[in-house]
C-alpha positions in Angstrom: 109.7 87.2 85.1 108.4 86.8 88.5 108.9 83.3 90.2 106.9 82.2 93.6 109.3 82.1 96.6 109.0 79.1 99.2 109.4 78.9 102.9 107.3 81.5 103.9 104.2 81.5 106.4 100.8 80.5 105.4 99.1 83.7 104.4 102.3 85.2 103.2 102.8 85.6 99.1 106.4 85.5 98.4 108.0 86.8 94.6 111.1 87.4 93.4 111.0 90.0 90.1 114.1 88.9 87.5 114.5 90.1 84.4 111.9 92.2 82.4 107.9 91.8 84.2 105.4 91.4 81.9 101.8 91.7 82.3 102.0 87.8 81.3 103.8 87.6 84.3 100.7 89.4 86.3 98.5 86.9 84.9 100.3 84.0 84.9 102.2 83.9 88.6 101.1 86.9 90.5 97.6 87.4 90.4 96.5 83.6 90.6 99.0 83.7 94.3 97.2 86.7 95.8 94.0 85.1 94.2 94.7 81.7 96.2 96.3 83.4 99.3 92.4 85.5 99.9 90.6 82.8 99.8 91.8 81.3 102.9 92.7 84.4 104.5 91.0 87.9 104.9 94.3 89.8 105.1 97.3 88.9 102.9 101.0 89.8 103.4 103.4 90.5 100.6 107.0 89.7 100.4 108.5 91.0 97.3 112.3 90.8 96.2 113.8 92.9 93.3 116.8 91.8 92.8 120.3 92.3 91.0 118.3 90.2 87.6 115.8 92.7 87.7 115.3 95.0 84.8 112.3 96.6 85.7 108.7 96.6 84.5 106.3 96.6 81.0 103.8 99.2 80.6 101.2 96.0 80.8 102.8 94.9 84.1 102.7 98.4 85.3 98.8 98.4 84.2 98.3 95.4 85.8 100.3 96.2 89.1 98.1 98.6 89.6 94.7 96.9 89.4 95.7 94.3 91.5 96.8 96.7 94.4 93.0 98.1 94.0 91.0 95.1 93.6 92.7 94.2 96.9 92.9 97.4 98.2 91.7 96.4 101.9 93.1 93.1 102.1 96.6 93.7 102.5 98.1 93.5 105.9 101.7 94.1 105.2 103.8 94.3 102.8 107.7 94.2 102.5 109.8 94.8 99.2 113.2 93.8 99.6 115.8 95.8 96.9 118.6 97.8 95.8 117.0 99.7 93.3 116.2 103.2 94.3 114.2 104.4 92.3 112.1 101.4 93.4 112.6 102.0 96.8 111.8 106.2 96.5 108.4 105.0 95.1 107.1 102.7 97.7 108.9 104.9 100.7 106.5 108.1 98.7 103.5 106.3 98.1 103.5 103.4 100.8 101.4 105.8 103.2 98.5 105.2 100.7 97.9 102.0 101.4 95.8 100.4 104.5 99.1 98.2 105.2 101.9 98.8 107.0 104.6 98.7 104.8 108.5 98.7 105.2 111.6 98.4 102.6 114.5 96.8 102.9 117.7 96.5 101.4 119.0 93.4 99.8 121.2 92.6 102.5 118.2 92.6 104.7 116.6 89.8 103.4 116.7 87.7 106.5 115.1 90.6 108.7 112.1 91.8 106.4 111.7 87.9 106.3 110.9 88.0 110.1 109.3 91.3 110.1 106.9 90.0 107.2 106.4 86.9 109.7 105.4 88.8 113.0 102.2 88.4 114.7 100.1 91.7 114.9 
């Protein structure tokens, strides 16, 4: 499941991954937020947490993961995953390069500074 995370700066889409993501989940939580977030901004930021809870992802989720990164492809302006996983963190450290964001991971016990880096002005 992914759930919407709170107290973040406008512009900023905040998620924490538990459990098992589904491509329900996709559909029903994290596409509408990036939706919402672009219409008021031309560059988004992302703030995603995978936690301890988290199990990992459905071949749908994967699917959809990855057509949301390319629909959106240009309007990322940062993005931050938070995690302990490393696999997790091998993939976006391998691949983050990719993407026209500047993007950074963090551990979990980092959570308060890739808050603030997420947050900084350009």
């Amino acid at each position: 499941m992914i759930e919407l995370l709170t107290g973040l700066p406008d512009g900023v889409v905040g998620l924490e991954a538990k459990g098992e993501v589904t491509g329900e989940d996709y559909d029903q939580v994290l596409i509408p937020a990036v939706e919402e977030a672009h219409r008021s901004h031309d560059k988004i930021r992302l703030f995603y947490v995978l936690g301890d809870e988290f199990d990992g992802y459905s071949a749908a989720a994967l699917w959809d993961d990855a057509k949301v990164g390319m629909s959106h492809y240009f309007s990322w302006d940062r993005m931050a995953l938070v995690t302990d996983h490393d696999a997790y963190r091998r993939l976006v450290k391998g691949f983050g390069f990719m993407l026209p964001a500047k993007v950074r991971v963090f551990d979990l016990a980092e959570i308060e500074a890739a808050k603030a880096w997420i947050a900084e002005a350009n």
